[in-house]
C-alpha atoms as a printed R data frame, in Angstrom:
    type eleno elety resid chain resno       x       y       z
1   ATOM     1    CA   UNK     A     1 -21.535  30.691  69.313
2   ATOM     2    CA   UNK     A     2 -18.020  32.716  68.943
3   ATOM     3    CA   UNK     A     3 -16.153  29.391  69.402
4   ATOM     4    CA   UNK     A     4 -18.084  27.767  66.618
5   ATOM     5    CA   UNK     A     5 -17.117  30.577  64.706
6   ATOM     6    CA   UNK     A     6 -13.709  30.516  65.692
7   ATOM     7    CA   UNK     A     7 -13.721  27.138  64.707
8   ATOM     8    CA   UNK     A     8 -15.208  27.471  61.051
9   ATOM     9    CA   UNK     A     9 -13.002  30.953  60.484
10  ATOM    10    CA   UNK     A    10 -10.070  28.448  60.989
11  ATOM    11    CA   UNK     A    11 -11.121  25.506  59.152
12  ATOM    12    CA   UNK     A    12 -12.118  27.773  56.057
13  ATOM    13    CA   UNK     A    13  -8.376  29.579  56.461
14  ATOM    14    CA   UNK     A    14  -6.912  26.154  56.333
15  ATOM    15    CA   UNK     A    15  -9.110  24.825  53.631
16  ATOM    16    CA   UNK     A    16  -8.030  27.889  51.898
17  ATOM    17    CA   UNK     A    17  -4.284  27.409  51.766
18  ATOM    18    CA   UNK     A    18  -4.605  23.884  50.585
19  ATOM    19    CA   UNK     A    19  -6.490  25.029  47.808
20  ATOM    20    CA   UNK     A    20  -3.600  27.649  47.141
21  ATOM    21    CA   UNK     A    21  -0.968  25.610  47.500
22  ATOM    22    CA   UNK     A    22  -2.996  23.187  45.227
23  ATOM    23    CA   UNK     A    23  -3.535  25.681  42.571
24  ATOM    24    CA   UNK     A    24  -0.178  26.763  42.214
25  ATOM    25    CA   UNK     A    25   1.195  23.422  42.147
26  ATOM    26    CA   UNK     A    26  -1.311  23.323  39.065
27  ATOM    27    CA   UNK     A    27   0.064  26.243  37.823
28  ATOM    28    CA   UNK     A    28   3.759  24.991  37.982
29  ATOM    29    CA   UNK     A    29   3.147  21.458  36.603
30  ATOM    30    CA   UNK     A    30   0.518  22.005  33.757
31  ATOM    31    CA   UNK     A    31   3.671  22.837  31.527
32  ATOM    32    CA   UNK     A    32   4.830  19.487  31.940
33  ATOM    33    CA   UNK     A    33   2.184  17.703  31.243
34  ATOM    34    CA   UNK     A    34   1.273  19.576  27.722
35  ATOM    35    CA   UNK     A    35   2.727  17.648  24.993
36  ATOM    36    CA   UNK     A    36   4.037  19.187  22.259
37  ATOM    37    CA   UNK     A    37   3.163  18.509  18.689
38  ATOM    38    CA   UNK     A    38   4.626  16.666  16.174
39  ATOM    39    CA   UNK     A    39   4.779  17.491  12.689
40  ATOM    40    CA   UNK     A    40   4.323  14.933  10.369
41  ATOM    41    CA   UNK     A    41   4.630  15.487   6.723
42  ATOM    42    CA   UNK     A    42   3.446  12.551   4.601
43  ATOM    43    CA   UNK     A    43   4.476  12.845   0.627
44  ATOM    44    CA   UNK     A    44   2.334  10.481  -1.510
45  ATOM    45    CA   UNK     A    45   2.517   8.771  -4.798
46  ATOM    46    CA   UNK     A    46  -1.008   8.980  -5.590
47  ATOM    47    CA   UNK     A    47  -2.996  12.121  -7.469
48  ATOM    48    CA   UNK     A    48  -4.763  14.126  -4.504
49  ATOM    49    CA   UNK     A    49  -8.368  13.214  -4.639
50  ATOM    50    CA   UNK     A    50  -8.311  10.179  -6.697
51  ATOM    51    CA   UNK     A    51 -10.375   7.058  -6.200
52  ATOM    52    CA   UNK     A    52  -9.457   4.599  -4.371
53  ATOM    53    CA   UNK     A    53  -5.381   4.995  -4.331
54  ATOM    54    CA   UNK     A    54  -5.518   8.356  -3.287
55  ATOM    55    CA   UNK     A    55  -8.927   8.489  -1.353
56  ATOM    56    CA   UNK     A    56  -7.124   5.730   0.993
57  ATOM    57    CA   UNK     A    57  -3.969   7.785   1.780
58  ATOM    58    CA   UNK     A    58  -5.698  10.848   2.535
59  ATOM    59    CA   UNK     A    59  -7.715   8.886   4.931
60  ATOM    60    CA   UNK     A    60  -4.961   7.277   6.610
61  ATOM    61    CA   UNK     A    61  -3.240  10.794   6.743
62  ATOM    62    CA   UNK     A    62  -6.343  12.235   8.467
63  ATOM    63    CA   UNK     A    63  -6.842   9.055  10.732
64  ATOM    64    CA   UNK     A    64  -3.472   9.617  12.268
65  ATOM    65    CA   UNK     A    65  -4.293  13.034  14.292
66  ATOM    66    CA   UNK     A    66  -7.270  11.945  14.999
67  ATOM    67    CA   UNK     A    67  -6.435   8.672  17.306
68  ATOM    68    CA   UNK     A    68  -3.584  10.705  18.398
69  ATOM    69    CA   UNK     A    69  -5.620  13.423  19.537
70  ATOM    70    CA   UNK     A    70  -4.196  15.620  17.836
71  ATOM    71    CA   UNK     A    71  -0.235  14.929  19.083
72  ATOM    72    CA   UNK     A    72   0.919  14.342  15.947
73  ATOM    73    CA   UNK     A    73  -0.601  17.038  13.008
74  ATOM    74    CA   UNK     A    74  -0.084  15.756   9.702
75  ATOM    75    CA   UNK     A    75  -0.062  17.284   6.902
76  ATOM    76    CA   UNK     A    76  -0.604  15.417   3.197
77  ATOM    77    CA   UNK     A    77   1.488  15.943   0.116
78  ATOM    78    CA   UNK     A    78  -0.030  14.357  -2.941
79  ATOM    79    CA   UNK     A    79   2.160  13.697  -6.126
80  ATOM    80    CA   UNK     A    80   3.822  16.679  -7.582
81  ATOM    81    CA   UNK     A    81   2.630  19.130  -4.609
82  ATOM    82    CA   UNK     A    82   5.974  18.484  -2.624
83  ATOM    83    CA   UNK     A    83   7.690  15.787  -4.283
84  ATOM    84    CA   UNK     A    84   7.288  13.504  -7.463
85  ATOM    85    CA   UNK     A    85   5.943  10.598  -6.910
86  ATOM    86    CA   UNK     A    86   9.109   8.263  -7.651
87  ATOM    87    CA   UNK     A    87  10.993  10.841  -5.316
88  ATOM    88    CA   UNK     A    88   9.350  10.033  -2.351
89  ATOM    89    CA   UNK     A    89  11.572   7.423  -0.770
90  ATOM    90    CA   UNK     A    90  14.182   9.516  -0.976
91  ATOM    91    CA   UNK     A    91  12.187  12.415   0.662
92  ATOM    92    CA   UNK     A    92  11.647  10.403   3.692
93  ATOM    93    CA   UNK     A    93  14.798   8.509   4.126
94  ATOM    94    CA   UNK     A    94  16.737  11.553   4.184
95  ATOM    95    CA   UNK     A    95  13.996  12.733   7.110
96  ATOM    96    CA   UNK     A    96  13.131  15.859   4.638
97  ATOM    97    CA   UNK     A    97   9.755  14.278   4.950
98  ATOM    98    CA   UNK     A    98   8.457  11.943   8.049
99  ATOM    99    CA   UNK     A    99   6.431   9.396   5.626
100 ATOM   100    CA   UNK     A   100   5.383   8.595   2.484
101 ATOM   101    CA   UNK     A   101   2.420   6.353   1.544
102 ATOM   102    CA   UNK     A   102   3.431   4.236  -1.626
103 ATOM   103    CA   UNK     A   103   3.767   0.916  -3.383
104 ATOM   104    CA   UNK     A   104   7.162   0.297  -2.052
105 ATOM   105    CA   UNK     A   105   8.056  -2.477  -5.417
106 ATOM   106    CA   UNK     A   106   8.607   1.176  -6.878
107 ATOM   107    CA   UNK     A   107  12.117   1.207  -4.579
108 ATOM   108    CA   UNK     A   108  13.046  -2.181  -6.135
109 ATOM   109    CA   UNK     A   109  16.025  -0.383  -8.289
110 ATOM   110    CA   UNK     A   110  17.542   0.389  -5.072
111 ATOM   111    CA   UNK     A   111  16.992  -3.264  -3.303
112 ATOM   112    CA   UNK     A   112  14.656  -6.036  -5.396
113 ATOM   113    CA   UNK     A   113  13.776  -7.221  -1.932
114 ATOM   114    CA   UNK     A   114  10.956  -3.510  -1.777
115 ATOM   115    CA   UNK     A   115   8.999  -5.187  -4.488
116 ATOM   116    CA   UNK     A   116   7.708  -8.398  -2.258
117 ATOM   117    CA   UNK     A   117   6.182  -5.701  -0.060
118 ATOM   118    CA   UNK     A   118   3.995  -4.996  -2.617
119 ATOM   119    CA   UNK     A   119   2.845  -7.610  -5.115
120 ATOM   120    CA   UNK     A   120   5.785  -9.763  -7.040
121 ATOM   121    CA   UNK     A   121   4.714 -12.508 -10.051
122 ATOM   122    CA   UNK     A   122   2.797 -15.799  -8.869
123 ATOM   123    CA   UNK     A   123   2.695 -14.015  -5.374
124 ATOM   124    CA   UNK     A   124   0.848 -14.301  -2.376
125 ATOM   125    CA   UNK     A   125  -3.206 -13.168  -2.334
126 ATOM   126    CA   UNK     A   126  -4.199 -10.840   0.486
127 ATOM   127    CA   UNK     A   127  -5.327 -13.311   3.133
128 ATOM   128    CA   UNK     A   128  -1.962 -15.004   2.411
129 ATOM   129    CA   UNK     A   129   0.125 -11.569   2.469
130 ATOM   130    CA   UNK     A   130  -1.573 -11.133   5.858
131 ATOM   131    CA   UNK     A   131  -0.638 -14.188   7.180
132 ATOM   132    CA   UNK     A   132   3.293 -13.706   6.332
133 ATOM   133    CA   UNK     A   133   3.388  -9.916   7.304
134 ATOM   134    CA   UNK     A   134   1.712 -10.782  10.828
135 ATOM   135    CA   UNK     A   135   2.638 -14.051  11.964
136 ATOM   136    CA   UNK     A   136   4.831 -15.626   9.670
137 ATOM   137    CA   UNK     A   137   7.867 -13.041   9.354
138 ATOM   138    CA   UNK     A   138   7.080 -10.739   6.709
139 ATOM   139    CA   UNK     A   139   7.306  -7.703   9.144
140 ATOM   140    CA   UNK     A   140  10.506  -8.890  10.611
141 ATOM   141    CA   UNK     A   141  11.952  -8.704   7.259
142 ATOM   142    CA   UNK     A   142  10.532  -5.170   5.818
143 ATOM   143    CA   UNK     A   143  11.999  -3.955   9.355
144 ATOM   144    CA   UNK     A   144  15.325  -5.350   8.669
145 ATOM   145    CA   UNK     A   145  15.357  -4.367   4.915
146 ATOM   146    CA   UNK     A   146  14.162  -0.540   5.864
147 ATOM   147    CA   UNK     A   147  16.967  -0.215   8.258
148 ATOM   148    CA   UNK     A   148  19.362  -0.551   5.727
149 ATOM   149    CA   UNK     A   149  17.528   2.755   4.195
150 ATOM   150    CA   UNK     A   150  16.589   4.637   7.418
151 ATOM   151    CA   UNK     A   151  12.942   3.571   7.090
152 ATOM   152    CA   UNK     A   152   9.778   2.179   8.953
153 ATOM   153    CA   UNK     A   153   7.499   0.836   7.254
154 ATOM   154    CA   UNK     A   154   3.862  -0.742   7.439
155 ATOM   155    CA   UNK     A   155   1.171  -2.242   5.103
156 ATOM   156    CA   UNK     A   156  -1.753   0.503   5.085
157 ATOM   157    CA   UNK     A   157  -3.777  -0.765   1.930
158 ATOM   158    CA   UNK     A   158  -4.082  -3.711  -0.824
159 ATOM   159    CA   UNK     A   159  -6.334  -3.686  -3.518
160 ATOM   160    CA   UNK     A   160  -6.060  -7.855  -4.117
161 ATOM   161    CA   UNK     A   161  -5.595  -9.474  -7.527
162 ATOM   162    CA   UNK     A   162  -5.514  -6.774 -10.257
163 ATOM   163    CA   UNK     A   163  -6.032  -6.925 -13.733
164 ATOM   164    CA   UNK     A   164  -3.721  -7.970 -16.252
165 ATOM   165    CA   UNK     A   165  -3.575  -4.760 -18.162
166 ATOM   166    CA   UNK     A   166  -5.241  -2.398 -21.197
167 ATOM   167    CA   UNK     A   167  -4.052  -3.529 -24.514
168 ATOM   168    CA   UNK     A   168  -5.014  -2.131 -28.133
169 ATOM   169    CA   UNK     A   169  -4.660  -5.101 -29.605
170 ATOM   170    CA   UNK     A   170  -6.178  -8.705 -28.688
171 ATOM   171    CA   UNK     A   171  -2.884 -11.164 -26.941
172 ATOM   172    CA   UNK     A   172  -2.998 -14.340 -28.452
173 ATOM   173    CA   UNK     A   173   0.180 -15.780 -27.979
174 ATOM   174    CA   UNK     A   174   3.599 -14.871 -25.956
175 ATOM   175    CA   UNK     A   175   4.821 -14.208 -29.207
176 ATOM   176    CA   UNK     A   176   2.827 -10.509 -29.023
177 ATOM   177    CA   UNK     A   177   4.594  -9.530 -26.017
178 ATOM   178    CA   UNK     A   178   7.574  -8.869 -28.272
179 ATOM   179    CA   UNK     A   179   8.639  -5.416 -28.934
180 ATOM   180    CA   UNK     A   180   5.334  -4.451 -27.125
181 ATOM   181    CA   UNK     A   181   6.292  -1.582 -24.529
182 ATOM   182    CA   UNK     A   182   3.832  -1.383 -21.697
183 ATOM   183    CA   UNK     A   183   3.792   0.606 -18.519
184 ATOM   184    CA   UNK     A   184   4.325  -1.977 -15.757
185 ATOM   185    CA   UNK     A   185   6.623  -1.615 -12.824
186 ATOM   186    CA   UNK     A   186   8.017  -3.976 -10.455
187 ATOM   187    CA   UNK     A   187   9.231  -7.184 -10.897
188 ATOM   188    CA   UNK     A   188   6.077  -8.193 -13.194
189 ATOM   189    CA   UNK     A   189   8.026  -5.916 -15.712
190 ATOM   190    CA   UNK     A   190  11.306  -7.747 -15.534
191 ATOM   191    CA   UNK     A   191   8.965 -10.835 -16.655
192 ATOM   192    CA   UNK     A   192   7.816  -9.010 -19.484
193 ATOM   193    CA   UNK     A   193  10.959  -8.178 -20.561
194 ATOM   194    CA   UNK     A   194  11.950 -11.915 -20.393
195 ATOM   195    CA   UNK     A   195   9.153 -12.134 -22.946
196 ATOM   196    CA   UNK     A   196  10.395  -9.485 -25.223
197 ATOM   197    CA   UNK     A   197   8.342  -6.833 -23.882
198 ATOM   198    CA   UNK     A   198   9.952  -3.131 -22.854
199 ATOM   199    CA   UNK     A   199   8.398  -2.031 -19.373
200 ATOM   200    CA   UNK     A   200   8.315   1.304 -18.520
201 ATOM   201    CA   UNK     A   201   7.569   3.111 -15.032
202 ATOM   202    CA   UNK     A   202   5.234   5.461 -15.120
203 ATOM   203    CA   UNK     A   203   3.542   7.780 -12.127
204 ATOM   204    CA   UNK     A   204  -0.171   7.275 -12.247
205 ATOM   205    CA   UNK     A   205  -0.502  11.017 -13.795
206 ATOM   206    CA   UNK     A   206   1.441  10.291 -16.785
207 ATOM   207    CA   UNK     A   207  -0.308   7.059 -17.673
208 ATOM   208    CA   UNK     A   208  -2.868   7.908 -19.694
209 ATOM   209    CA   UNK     A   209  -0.862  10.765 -21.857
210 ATOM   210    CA   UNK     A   210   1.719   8.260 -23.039
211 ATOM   211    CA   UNK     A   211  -0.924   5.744 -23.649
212 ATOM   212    CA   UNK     A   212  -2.942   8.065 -25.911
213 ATOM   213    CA   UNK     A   213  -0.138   9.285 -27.752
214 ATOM   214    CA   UNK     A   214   1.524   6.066 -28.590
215 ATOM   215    CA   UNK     A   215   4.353   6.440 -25.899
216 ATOM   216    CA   UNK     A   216   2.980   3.186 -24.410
217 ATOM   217    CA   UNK     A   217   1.143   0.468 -26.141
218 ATOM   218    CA   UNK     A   218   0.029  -1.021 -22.900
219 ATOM   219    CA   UNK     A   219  -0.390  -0.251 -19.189
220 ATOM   220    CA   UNK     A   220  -1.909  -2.148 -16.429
221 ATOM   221    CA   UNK     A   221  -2.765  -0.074 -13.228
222 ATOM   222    CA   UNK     A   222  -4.984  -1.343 -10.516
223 ATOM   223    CA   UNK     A   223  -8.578  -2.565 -11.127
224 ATOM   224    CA   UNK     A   224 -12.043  -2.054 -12.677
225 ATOM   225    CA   UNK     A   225 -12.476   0.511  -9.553
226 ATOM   226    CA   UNK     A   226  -9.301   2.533 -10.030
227 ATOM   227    CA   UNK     A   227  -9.283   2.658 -13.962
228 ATOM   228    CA   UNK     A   228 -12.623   3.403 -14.887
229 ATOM   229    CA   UNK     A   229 -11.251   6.869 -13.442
230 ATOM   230    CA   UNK     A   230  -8.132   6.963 -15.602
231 ATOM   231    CA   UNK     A   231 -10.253   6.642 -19.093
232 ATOM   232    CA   UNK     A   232  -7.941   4.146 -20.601
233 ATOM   233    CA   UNK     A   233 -10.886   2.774 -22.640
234 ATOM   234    CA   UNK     A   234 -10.040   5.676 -25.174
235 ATOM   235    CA   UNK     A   235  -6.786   4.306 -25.939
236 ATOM   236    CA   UNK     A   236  -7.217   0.503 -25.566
237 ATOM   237    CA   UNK     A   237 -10.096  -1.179 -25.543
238 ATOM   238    CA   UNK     A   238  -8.693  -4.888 -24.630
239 ATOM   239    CA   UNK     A   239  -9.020  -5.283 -20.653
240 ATOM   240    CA   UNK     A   240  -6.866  -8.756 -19.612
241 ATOM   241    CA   UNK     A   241  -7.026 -10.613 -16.560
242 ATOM   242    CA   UNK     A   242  -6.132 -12.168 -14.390
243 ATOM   243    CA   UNK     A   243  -2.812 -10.372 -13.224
244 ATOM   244    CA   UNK     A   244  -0.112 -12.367 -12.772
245 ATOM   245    CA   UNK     A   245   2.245  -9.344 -12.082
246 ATOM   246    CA   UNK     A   246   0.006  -8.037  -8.393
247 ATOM   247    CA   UNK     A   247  -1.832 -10.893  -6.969
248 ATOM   248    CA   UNK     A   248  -2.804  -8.416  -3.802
249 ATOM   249    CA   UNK     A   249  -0.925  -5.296  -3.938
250 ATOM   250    CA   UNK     A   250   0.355  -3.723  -0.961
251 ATOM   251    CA   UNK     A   251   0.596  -0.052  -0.263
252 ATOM   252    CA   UNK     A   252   2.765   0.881   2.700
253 ATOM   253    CA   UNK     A   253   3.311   3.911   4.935
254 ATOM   254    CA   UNK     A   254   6.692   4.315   5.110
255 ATOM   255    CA   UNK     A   255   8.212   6.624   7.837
256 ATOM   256    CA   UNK     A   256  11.659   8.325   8.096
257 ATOM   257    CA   UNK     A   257  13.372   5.682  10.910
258 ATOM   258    CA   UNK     A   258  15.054   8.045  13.274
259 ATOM   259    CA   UNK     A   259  11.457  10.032  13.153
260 ATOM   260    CA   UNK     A   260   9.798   7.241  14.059
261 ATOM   261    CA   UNK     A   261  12.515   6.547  17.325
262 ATOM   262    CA   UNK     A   262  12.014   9.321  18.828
263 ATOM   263    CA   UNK     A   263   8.202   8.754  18.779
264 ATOM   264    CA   UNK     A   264   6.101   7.793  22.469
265 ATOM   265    CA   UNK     A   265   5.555   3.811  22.623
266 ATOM   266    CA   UNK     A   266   1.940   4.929  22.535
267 ATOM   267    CA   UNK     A   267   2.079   6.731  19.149
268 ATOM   268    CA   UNK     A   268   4.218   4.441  17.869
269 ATOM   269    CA   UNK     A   269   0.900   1.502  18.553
270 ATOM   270    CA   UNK     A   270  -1.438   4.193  17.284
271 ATOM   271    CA   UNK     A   271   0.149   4.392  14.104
272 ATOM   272    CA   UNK     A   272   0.491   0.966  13.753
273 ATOM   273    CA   UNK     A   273  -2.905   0.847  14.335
274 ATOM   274    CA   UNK     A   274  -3.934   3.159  11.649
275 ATOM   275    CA   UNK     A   275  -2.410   1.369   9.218
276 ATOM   276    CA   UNK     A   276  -3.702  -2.101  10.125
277 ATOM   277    CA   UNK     A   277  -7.381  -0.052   9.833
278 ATOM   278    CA   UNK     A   278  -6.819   1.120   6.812
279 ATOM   279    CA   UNK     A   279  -5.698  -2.023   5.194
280 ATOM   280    CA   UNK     A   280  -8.242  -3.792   5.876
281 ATOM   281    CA   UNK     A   281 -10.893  -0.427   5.042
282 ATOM   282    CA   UNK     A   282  -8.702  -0.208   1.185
283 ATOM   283    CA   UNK     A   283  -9.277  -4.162   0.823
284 ATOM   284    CA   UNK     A   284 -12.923  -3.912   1.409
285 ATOM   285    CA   UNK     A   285 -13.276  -0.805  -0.854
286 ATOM   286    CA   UNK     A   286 -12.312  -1.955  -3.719
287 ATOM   287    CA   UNK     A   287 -14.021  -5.414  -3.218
288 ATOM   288    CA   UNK     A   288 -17.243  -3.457  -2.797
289 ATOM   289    CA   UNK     A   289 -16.621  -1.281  -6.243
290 ATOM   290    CA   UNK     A   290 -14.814  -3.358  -8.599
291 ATOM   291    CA   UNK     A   291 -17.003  -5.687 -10.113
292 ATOM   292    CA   UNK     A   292 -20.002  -2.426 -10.532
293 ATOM   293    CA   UNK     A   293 -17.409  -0.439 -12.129
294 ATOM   294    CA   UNK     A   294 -16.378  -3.349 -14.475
295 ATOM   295    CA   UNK     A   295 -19.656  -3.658 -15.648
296 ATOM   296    CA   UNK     A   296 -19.940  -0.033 -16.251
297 ATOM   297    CA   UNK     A   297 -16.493  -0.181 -18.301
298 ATOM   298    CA   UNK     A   298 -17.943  -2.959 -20.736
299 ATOM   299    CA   UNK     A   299 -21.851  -1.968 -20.844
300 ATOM   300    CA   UNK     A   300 -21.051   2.106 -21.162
301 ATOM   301    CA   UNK     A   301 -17.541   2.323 -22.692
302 ATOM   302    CA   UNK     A   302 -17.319  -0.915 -25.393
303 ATOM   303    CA   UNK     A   303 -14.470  -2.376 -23.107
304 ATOM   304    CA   UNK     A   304 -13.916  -6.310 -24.505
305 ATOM   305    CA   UNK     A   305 -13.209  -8.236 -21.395
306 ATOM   306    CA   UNK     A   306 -10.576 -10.990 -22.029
307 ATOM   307    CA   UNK     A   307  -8.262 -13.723 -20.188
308 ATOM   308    CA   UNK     A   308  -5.134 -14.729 -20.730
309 ATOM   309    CA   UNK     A   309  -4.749 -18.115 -22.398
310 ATOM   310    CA   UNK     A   310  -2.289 -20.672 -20.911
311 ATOM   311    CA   UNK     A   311   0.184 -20.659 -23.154
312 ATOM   312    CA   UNK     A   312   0.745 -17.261 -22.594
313 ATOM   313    CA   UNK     A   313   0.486 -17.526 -18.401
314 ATOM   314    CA   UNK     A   314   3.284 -20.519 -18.949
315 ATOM   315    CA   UNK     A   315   5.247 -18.226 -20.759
316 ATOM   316    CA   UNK     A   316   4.806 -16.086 -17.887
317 ATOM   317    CA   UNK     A   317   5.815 -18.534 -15.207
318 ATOM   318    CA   UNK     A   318   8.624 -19.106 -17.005
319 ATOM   319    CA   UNK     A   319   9.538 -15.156 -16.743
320 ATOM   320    CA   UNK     A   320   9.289 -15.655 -13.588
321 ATOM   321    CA   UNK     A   321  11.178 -18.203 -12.512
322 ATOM   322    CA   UNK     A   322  14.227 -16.343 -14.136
323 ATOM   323    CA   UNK     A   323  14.110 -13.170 -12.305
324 ATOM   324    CA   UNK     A   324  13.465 -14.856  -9.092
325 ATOM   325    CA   UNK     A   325  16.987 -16.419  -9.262
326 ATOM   326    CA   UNK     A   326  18.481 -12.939 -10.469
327 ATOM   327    CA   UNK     A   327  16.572 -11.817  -7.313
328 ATOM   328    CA   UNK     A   328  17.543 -14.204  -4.886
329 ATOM   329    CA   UNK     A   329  21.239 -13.818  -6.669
330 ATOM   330    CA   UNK     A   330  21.301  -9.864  -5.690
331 ATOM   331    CA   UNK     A   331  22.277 -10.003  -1.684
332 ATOM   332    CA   UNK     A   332  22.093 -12.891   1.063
333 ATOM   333    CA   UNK     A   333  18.677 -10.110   2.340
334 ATOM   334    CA   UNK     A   334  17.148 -10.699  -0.747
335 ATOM   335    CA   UNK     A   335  17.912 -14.181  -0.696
336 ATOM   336    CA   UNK     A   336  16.007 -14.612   2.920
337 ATOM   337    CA   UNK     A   337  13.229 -12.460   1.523
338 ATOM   338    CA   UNK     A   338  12.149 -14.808  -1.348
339 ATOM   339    CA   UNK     A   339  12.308 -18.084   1.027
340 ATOM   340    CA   UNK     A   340  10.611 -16.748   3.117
341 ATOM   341    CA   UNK     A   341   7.914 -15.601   0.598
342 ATOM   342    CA   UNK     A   342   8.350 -18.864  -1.321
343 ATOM   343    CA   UNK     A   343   7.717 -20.653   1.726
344 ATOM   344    CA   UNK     A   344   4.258 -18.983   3.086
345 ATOM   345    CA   UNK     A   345   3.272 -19.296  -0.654
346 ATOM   346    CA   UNK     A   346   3.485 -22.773  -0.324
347 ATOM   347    CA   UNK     A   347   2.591 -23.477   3.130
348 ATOM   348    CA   UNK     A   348  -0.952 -21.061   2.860
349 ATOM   349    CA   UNK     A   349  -1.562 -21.231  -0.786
350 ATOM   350    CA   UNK     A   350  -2.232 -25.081   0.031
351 ATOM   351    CA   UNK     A   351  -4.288 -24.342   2.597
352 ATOM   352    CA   UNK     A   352  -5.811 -21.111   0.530
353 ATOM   353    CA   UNK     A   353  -6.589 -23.973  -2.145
354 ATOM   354    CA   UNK     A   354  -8.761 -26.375   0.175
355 ATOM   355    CA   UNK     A   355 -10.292 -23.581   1.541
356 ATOM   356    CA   UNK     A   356 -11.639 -19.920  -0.274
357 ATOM   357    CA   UNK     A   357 -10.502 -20.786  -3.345
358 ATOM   358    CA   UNK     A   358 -12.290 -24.792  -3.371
359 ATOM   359    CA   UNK     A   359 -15.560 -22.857  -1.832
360 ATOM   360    CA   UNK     A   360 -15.883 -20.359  -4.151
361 ATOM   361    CA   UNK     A   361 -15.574 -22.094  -6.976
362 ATOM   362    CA   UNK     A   362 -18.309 -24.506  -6.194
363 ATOM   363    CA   UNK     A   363 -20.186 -21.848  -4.580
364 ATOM   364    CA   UNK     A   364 -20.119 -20.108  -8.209
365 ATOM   365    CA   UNK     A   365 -20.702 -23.535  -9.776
366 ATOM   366    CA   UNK     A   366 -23.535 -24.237  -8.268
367 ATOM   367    CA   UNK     A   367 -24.901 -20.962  -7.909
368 ATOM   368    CA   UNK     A   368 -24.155 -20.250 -11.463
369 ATOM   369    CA   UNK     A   369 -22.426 -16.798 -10.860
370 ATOM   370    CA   UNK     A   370 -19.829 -16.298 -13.743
């Protein structure tokens, strides 16, 4: 009976010290395994709270710590609460700022090749934008042109074709383009101005002031979805489509390069992530809302619903054509940009043609949905 105890005194003294010795080598190397955080701050150029736009940013910017569990703790800037809006690339490229979620054609002034990562004239639709940012070299190239600023960038939203614009007058011919100054950035604005138009660039916040004071006689913005909230009806009542100016309108999250080095492979592929997520989530938002809140703009707020004749898209076309050669004229980069745009808007808009676009209209043919 002693020798059993014996026996179970020293297997309990052993067990013992293994569990010390176990629990201090917990002790010494839970520091090393506790990451610490990483701040992110994201500056936006979108109104805090605001439909669609600024909804989607603050959900990327809340997605992030979440699938990071909580490694990297961002925190959201909209426009004006840090930065303004137009000083956001600057923000981030000077690593002031880790990110900024934006449409990047707003950087075009400092390289024309920013605008194709958003929406340029006669450009590419968003099945068509996905296919050249994912498998046909569009990445590649938004890498290469954000090095040359310090930046990372990746689509995080589109909101497809938008509307041609608010007008308070009805556009019958190219001819009324002259003199007209409208708030439209981007290349689409170096069309107008081809037409006789002056462009201006305006934050989202300071749209609708200028328009109701006669600053601008024109804007476009987004869509049925993102306007109704902006109240532009009060000023002009003339709602144009189709856009030629932001066939599917990329937003991108844009991160501070050196930032984004220094970042885990596995955080790097989480963000990443997030963004392809939330592209996708933005696209499918403001499919779901746009044509309600169109109806709502015409039926509740006397909105007169109008398309663009063709003598006034060829006039546009024509625009175009023009400040694609002063684009592709700017730097060999820009040069390699448009080709390589030109080319997947040839190669998948034939293909887009046979395909959604044939379908649908016969679908709405048939179907009779106008």
């Amino acid at each position: 009976m002693s020798k059993i105890k014996k026996i179970d005194r020293r297997s309990f003294v052993k067990k013992s010290g293994l569990l010390a010795g176990a629990t201090a080598a917990a002790t010494i190397a839970s520091p090393a395994i506790v990451q610490a955080k990483t701040e992110m701050a994201i500056v936006s150029t979108w109104p805090r709270d605001f439909p669609g736009l600024g909804i989607s940013a603050q959900r990327l910017a809340k997605r992030i710590p979440e699938l990071t569990e909580g490694r990297i703790n961002v925190t959201y800037y909209a426009s004006g609460e840090k930065v303004g809006a137009f000083d956001s690339f600057d923000e981030v490229a000077s690593g002031k700022s880790q990110g900024y979620i934006a449409a990047d054609y707003y950087w075009k002034g400092k390289h024309p090749g920013w605008a194709y990562f958003t929406a340029v004239p006669f450009g590419l639709v968003f099945s068509e934008m996905e296919a050249w940012m994912k498998y046909a070299g569009g990445q590649a190239l938004l890498d290469e042109l954000g090095a040359e600023f310090g930046v990372k960038g990746f689509p995080c939203g589109n909101t497809g074709v938008q509307m041609g614009g608010w007008f308070n007058k009805e556009m019958e011919s190219a001819d009324d383009f002259k003199g007209l100054k409208m708030r439209i950035p981007g290349l689409g604005g170096d069309v107008l101005a081809k037409l006789g138009a002056s462009p201006v660039s305006l934050p989202g916040s300071q749209i609708y002031e200028n328009l109701v004071s006669g600053a601008v006689q024109a804007t476009e913005w987004v869509g049925p979805y993102n306007d109704y909230f902006m109240k532009f009806y009060e000023a002009a009542k003339y709602y144009y489509y189709p856009g030629m100016h932001e066939p599917a309108s990329q937003l991108n999250l844009g991160m501070n390069k050196a930032w984004w080095d220094k970042l885990s492979k596995t955080d790097q592929a989480i963000i990443e992530a997030a963004c392809n997520e939330e592209n996708s989530r933005q696209m499918a938002e403001t499919n779901a809302n746009n044509g309600q809140f169109l109806e709502k703009l015409v039926k509740e707020h006397g909105v007169k619903l109008r398309k663009f004749n063709d003598e006034i898209y060829d006039s546009f076309g024509e625009g175009a054509k023009e400040v694609f050669d002063e684009v592709r004229q700017h730097s060999p980069l820009a040069a390699k940009i448009h080709d390589s745009f030109a080319k997947v808007r040839s190669d998948v808009g034939a293909w887009n043609g046979l395909s959604d676009t044939a379908y649908t209209i016969q679908r709405n043919r048939v179907l009779g949905i106008k």
